[in-house]
Structure formats: structure tokens, C-alpha cells
C-alpha positions in Angstrom: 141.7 72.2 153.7 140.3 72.4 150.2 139.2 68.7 151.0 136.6 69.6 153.7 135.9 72.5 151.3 134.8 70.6 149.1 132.9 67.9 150.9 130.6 70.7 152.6 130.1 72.1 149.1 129.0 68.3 148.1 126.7 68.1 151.3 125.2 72.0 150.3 124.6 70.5 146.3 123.3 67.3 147.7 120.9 68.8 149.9 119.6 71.4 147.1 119.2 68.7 144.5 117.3 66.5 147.3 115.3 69.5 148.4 114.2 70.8 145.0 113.1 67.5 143.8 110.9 66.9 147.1 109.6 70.7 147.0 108.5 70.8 143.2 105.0 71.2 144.0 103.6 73.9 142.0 101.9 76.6 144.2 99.9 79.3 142.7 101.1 83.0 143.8 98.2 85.7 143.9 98.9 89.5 145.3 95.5 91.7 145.3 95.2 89.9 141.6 98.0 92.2 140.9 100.9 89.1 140.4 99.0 85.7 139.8 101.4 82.8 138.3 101.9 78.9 139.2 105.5 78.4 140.3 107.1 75.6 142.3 107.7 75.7 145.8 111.5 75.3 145.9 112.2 78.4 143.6 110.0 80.4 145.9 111.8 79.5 148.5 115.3 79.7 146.9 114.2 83.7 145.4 112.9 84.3 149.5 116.1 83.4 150.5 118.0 85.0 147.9 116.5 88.2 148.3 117.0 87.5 152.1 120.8 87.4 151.5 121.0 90.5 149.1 119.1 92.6 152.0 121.1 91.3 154.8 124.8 91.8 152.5 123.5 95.4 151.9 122.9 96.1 155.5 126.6 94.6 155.9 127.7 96.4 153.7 126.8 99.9 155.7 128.0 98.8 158.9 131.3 98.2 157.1 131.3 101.6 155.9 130.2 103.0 159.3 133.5 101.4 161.3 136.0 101.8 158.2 135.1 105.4 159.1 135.3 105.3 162.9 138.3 103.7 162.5 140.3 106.1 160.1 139.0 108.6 162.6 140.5 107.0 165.5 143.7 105.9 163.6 144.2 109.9 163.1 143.6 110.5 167.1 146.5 108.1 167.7 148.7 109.7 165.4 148.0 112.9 167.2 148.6 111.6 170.2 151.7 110.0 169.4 152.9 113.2 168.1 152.0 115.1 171.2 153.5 112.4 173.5 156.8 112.4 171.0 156.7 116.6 171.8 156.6 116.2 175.2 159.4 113.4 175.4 161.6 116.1 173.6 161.0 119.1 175.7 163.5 119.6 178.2 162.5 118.2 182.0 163.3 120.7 185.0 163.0 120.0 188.7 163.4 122.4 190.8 163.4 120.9 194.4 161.3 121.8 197.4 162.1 125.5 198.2 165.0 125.5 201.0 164.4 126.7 204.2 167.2 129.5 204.6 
């Protein structure tokens, strides 16, 4: 396994390298003349899709949260259940039969 590990991590350094020396155009970046700087293409892309994979690991991140807590809150309605169903097992069963005709 840590063989095809690490020929996909090859193939994902080999494709970086490739696509970083094809994509080093600089391109200038101007916002309202607020930001205005020259800066290649391929670290613009690679800072788009880092920040991409920050914002999408912290949305993750809360969904995690959200069903950690939905299932601590359903573990704790099984236990309760389990108790009540481990009450009734204990109580004592009595059948009194259909009531006789005398």
C-alpha cells in the first residue's frame, strides 16, 4: 500500500512541477487600484485553491461538530431506552385469563 502511495504522490509532484513551469506567466492583479502587483499565474491559482480548501475544511469542520452532537444525543436515548426495556424485563409478568363464565 505505501507503494501506490507513493506513486500518486509522484504523479501529484509531477503534475505541479509541470504545471507551474507552463503557467509562470506573470499576470498583473488590480482591485479598485486598491491591490495592484505582478504575480505568476500558477501561484494565483495555487493561493485560489488553497484558500478554497481552508473554506471548504472549515465548513467540514462544523458539520463534524453538528453530528458528533446529534450523535452523543442519540447515544444517550439508547441508553435510556435500554434501561427502560431492562425495567420492564424485570418487572414481574401476570396473566390473568379471560374471565370464566360461572
Amino acid at each position: 500500500m505505501k507503494i501506490v502511495y507513493t506513486i500518486i504522490v509522484m504523479i501529484v509532484v509531477l503534475f505541479v512541477i509541470t504545471f507551474s513551469l507552463s503557467n509562470a506567466v506573470p499576470v498583473r492583479v488590480n482591485y479598485y487600484n486598491f491591490v495592484d502587483f505582478n504575480m505568476s499565474l500558477y501561484l494565483i491559482i495555487f493561493i485560489s485553491f488553497g484558500a478554497g480548501l481552508i473554506f471548504a475544511g472549515l465548513a467540514g469542520i462544523g458539520e463534524r461538530f453538528r453530528l458528533s452532537r446529534r450523535v452523543a444525543k442519540l447515544n444517550k436515548k439508547i441508553i435510556e431506552l435500554e434501561i427502560e426495556k431492562s425495567e420492564v424485563e424485570r418487572s414481574p409478568v401476570t396473566f390473568e385469563g379471560p374471565p370464566s363464565e360461572e
